[in-house]
C-alpha positions, -999 to 999 in steps of 0.1 A, spaced: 240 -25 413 237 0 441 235 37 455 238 57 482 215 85 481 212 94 520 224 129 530 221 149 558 233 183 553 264 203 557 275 226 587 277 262 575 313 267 582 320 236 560 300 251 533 325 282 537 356 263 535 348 246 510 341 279 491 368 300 505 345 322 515 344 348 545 316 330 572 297 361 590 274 342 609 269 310 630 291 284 615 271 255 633 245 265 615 228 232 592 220 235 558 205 207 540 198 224 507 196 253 484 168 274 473 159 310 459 158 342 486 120 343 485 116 304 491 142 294 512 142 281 549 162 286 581 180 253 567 183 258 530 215 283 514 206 315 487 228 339 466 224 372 456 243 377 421 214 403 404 211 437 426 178 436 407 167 409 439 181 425 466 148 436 479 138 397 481 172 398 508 161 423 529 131 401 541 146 363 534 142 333 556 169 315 542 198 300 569 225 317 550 230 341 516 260 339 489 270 375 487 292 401 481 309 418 503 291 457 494 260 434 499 267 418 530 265 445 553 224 450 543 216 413 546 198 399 580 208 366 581 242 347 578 265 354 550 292 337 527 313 366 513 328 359 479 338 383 449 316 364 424 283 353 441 270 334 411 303 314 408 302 306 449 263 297 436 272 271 409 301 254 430 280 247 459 246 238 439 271 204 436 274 197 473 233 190 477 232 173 441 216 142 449 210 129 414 211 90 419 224 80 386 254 98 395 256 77 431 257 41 410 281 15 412 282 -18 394 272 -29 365 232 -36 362 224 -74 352 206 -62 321 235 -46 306 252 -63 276 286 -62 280 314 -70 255 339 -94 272 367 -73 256 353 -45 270 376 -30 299 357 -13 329 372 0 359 354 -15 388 346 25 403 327 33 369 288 21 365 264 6 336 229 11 338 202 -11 327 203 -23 293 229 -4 282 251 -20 253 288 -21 259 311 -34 227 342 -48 222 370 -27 223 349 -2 248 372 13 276 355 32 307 377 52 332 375 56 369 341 63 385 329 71 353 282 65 349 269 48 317 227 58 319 203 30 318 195 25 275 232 40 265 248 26 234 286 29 238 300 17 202 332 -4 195 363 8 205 352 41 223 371 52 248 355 75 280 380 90 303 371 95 343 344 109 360 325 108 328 281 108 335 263 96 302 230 102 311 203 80 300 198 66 263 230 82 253 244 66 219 277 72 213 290 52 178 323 37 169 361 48 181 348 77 194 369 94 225 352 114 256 379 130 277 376 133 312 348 150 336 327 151 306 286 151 307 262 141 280 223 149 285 199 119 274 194 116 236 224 129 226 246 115 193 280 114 190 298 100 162 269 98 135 279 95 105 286 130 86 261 145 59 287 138 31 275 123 -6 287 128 -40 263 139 -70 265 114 -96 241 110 -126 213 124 -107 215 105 -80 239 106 -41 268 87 -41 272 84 3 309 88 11 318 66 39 324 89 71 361 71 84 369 96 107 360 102 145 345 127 168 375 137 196 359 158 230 383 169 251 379 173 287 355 193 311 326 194 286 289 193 288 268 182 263 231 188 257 198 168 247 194 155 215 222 175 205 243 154 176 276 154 167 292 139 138 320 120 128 348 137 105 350 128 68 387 120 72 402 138 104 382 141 133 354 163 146 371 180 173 357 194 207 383 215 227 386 210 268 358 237 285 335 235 258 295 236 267 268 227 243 231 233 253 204 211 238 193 206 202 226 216 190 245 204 154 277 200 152 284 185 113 315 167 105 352 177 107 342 210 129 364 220 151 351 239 181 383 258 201 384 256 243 361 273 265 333 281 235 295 281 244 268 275 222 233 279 231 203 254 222 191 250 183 220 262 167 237 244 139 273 247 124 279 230 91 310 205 82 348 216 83 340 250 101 366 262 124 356 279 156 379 294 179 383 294 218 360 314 245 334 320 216 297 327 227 273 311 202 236 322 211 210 304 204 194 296 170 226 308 152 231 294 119 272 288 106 282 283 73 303 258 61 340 256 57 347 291 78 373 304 108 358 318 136 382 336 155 391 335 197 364 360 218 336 359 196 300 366 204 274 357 179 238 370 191 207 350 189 191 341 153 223 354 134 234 338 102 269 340 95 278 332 61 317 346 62 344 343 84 350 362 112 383 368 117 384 394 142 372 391 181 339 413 191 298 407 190 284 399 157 242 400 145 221 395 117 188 400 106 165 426 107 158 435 143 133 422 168 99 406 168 71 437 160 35 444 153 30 417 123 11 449 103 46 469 112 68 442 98 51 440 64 55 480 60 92 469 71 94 440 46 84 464 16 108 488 26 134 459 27 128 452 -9 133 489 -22 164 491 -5 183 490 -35 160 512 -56 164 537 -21 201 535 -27 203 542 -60 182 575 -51 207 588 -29 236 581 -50 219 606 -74 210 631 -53 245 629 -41 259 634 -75 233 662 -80 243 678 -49 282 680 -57 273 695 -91 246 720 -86 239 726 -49 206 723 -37 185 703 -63 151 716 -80 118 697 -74 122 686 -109 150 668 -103 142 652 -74 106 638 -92 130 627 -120 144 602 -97 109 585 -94 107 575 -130 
């Protein structure tokens, strides 16, 4: 097993082409890596997406700054014009990647690999990773040192399993699709039957389908379908500690941020924002262009696009939120108030004091 892990840096009008962007500044100009406005060198490459750091541009050291073009005009060293900075950030963060799991080739001499396993001879297996029968691995695709790749499974191309990955039985990975270290995919489903006070466990016999273009936290777990198939849509990102419970499907181009859970046979829809720590109900429709805030429970279906939050507001003084947490709990007795004073008002006017004490008993 080998990699190649040497790199020497790209000319600055390389950079620009492949961006698309407008070079103003010394092409020749080598950049060997990327760093932020304050710390970078006369060899590294910045951006400048937030106008809240444009001072830190005025004064950089950096070879060469991602900008747009209102911004370029006030910046002192070379520039790279684009429309959306952060997007010209992101694709050339790739160029000086120099992650050496994803430089592998071969197959290490630890592995364990089925003989009716089918590898192409581009794609890589780490140390002792476990490869079963029926396993089929697409061009150029990296299996992490410690994965578990389960009978039958099928990963498309330019696929990076990071390490100790542990993906279970018949489960299929489209292509350009990255899974962080620790994740699950295909566990079985949290499905059992009540019977005579006791669980009756109801075998999970469907799958877990990802589509293509997906990322896919730490530890984050995914599980099998009862029946049909836990379905992830092409685009999809998933952030760490995520749970995804069986037969959900999760439309195209959705996000959903670290710690939140979705439970079984939920439908999400595409170009959805989950934030993080959200908490979905079971057996719901999300619909397309959906944001759900941070810490939100949503026990309904939402079946119109727009932002959606729960809860009671913000972190405060603890001495604050009790007073707040009383007043929660006379909500209903407050409510009831006002729908007398309403009725009180329609009939008589202005109500007397007596009244209003009357209300208190």
């Amino acid at each position: 097993m080998s990699d190649n892990n040497s790199f020497s840096g790209m000319r600055l009008s390389e950079i620009a082409e492949h961006l698309g962007a407008k070079l103003m500044g010394d092409g020749d100009r080598h950049i060997t890596g990327m760093a932020t406005l304050k710390k970078a060198d006369a060899q590294q490459l910045s951006f400048l997406a937030n106008p809240k750091y444009a001072r830190d541009m005025l004064t950089t050291q950096a070879g060469a700054v991602i900008v747009s073009e209102a911004m370029s005009v006030k910046c002192p060293v070379a520039t790279l014009v684009l429309a959306d900075p952060y997007w010209g950030y992101a694709r050339a963060s790739r160029l000086f990647d120099r992650n050496p799991v994803k430089t592998q080739t071969g197959v290490h001499p630890s592995a364990r690999v089925s003989d009716l396993a089918v590898i192409h001879p581009s794609a890589s297996v780490g140390a002792n990773a476990v490869i079963e029968s029926g396993v089929h691995i697409g061009l150029r695709s990296v299996i992490g040192a410690g994965c578990v790749v389960g009978d039958r499974v099928r990963i498309g191309n330019d696929c990076l399993l990071y390490p100790h990955v542990t993906l279970y039985h018949d489960v299929e990975i489209g292509d350009n699709v990255i899974i962080q270290s620790g994740a699950v995919i295909g566990s079985d489903g949290f499905g059992f039957a009540p019977y005579q006070s006791r669980w009756e466990k109801i075998a999970q016999l469907g799958s877990v389908r990802i589509g293509h273009r997906v990322e896919i936290g730490a530890n984050t777990t995914i599980d099998r379908g009862a029946l049909d198939d836990t379905v992830i849509g092409n685009d999809v990102i998933i952030d760490n500690l995520v749970q995804i419970a069986h037969n959900v499907v999760i439309g195209d181009g959705t996000a959903i941020a670290g710690t939140s859970a979705v439970a079984g046979s939920t439908i999400i829809g595409r170009y959805c924002i989950i934030a993080g720590g959200v908490g979905i109900a079971g057996h719901l429709e999300i619909a397309d262009h959906v944001h759900i805030r941070g810490m939100s429970m949503v026990s309904k279906s939402l079946k119109q696009a727009g932002s959606y939050s729960s809860g009671t507001g913000g972190a405060v003084e603890t001495s604050v939120w009790q007073k707040n947490a009383v007043n929660f709990r006379r909500l209903s007795q407050m409510q009831n108030r006002l729908s007398v004073l309403e009725t009180v008002l329609k009939k008589n006017g202005q109500p007397k004091t007596d009244q209003v004490s009357a209300l208190d008993d």
